[in-house]
Each structure stands twice: as structure tokens, then as C-alpha cells.
N, C-alpha and C positions, 0 to 999 in steps of 0.2 A: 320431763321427769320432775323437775322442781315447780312447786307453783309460784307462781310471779309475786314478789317481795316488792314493797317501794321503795325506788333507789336511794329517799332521803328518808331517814329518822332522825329524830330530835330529843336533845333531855338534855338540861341546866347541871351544872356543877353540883354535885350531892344528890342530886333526884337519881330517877332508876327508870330504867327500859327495859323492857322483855322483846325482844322477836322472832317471832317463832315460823320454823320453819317446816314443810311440808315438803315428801317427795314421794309418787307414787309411779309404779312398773309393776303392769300386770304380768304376769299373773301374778309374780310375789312379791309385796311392797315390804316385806321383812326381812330380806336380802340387800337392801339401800343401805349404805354406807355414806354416813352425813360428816362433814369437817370442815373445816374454813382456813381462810389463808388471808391474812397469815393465822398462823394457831395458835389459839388461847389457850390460858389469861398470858402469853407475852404479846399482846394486842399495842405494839406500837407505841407503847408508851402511856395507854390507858389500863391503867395500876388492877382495876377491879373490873376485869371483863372474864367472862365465862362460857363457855360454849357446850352445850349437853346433847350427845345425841343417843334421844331414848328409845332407839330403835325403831324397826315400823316403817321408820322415813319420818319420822316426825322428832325434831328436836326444838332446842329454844338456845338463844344467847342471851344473856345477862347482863346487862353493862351497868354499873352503878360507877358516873363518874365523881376523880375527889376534885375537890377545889383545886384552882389553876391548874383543868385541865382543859380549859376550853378552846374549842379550834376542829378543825375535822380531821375526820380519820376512815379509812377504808377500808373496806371487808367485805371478801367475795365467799360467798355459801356454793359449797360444793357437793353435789350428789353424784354415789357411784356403783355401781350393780353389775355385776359380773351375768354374763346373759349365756355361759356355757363356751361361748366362742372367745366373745372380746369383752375388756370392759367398756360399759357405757357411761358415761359423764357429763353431767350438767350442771352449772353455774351462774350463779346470782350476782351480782355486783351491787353493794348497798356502800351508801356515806353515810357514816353520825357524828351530826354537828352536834358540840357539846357547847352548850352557850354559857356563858357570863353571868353570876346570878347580879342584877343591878343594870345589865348592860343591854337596857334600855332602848337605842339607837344602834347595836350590833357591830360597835368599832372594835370588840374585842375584850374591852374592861368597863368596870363601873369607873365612873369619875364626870366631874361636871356637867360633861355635853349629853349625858343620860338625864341628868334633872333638867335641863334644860330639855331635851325632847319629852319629857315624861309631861312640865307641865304646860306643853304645845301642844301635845296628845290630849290630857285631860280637857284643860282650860279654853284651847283655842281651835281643837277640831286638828288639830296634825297630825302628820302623818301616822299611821298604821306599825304597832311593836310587831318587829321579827316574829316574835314569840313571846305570848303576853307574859306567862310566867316569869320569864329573865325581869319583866319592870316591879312584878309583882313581890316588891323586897319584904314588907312585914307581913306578908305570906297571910295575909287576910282574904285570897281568891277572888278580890277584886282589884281594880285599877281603881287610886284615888290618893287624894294629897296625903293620907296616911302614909302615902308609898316616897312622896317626896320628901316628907318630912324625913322618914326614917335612912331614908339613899341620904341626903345632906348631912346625918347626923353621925351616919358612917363614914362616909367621905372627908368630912371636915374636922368631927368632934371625936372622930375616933368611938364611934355607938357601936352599938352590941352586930353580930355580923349578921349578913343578910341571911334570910330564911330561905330555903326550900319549900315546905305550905302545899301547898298548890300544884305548887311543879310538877311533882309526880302523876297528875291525873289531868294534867293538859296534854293533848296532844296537837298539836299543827301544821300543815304542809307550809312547807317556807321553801324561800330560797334559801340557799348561804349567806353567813354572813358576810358584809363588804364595806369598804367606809365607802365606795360608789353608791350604795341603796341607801344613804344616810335622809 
């Protein structure tokens, strides 16, 4: 009944996500009954999450996380249609990682060992960002020492706060984050 969702989605602290959901039962796919669990917006503790179901079988979630929300969260998409006898039910199981804007290497926060991977990554060919967006501080939609200077200048000198930019229209399959994939 539901069509298959990816179990991970991704979006930075202040950026936004859409994911939309589809469920179809012939003969009538306008008798589907769409809703999630747990039920939005008291999503967990993620402040500005949403869940629409516009009938059809076709809905969408909303999530636009705020600052220090980041970490995972879980949410199962539910589909349900009464077939005359019994009801029928099918379910999605999706995680969204809310990353760090700054947090570079995926330990959780911006702070030092994120400049330090940022300029391993640029300078020296190291390892691979979780999620580029998160290194992508002065939201210039690329990677580059504009990104370190401005992470250093927030971290240290107290600078203006990291951007969003970009974030929004990145999307990338990851893993989770872990201080083991450092």
C-alpha cells in the first residue's frame, strides 16, 4: 500500500525537509487514511514538524529543524483503508538526522576538531563531510577556507552565526552521525 520511503533523511539545524508520502489500494486510493507515529507537530521534541495528509493517499511531512536540535529522531508513516471487512495497514519506518550547522566531522557540535577536519578535508584530501552542508558555514555552497575562517571566528571570536545557504537544497545519503566515523 505505501510506496517505499528512504529509511534516512537529512537536514541541518534551520534548513527544511519535505517528505512525501504516497499510498495507493485499488480500486480506491481515496479512502487511505495517512498519519504518523508518533503524531505531529508533538514530534519528539522536534519544535517545527508537520504532517499533511491531503488525501488520495498522498501526503507530505514538514520538518524545519531549530537550532540545537540536532541528533536523530524517528518516525513511522502509516497507511490505512478500510477494505469493507477489516482494516488494512501499512507502515514506513523513516530516521531524521538533524545535523549540526559547523559540525564538520559529525561529533554532534561545531567546535575545534570540525576546523581541524574541515582543513584535512580541503587542504590535505581527508576524509569525506557526513553532510557537506553542516561544513558549509558562510553558506557560500561550497567547501573552502572561507568556511574555516568563518567556523574559527564563531567558535573563537564569538562571529556572526553559522548560515543555512545551501543546506536546504543539499540533499545526501549518510550514515548517522558517530564520533566512531570521525
Amino acid at each position: 500500500m505505501l510506496d517505499r520511503v528512504p529509511d534516512t533523511q537529512t537536514v541541518v539545524e534551520g534548513g527544511y525537509l519535505e517528505i512525501h508520502i504516497r499510498a495507493t489500494y485499488p480500486p480506491d486510493s481515496n479512502s487511505i487514511i495517512l498519519d504518523t507515529n508518533p503524531w505531529l507537530p508533538n514530534f519528539w521534541g522536534l519544535r517545527n514538524a508537520l504532517f499533511v495528509d491531503s488525501t488520495g493517499g498522498h501526503g507530505c511531512c514538514f520538518i524545519h529543524p531549530d537550532y540545537f536540535e540536532a541528533g536523530a529522531y524517528g518516525i513511522t508513516f502509516i497507511a490505512a483503508v478500510f477494505n469493507g471487512t477489516v482494516w488494512l495497514v501499512d507502515s514506513e519506518h523513516v530516521t531524521i538526522i538533524v545535523w549540526a550547522l559547523g559540525d564538520a566531522n559529525a561529533d554532534g557540535s561545531a567546535n575545534v576538531g570540525d576546523v581541524v577536519y574541515l582543513i584535512n578535508h580541503i587542504f590535505k584530501s581527508g576524509l569525506p563531510l557526513k553532510l557537506v552542508a553542516a561544513g558549509d558555514c558562510n553558506a557560500d555552497c561550497s567547501l573552502n577556507i572561507g568556511d574555516i575562517i568563518y567556523l574559527i571566528n564563531y567558535i573563537f571570536k564569538g562571529g556572526p552565526p553559522l548560515k543555512v545557504g545551501c543546506a536546504t537544497a543539499q540533499r545526501q545519503a549518510m550514515s548517522p552521525p558517530s564520533k566512531t566515523n570521525n
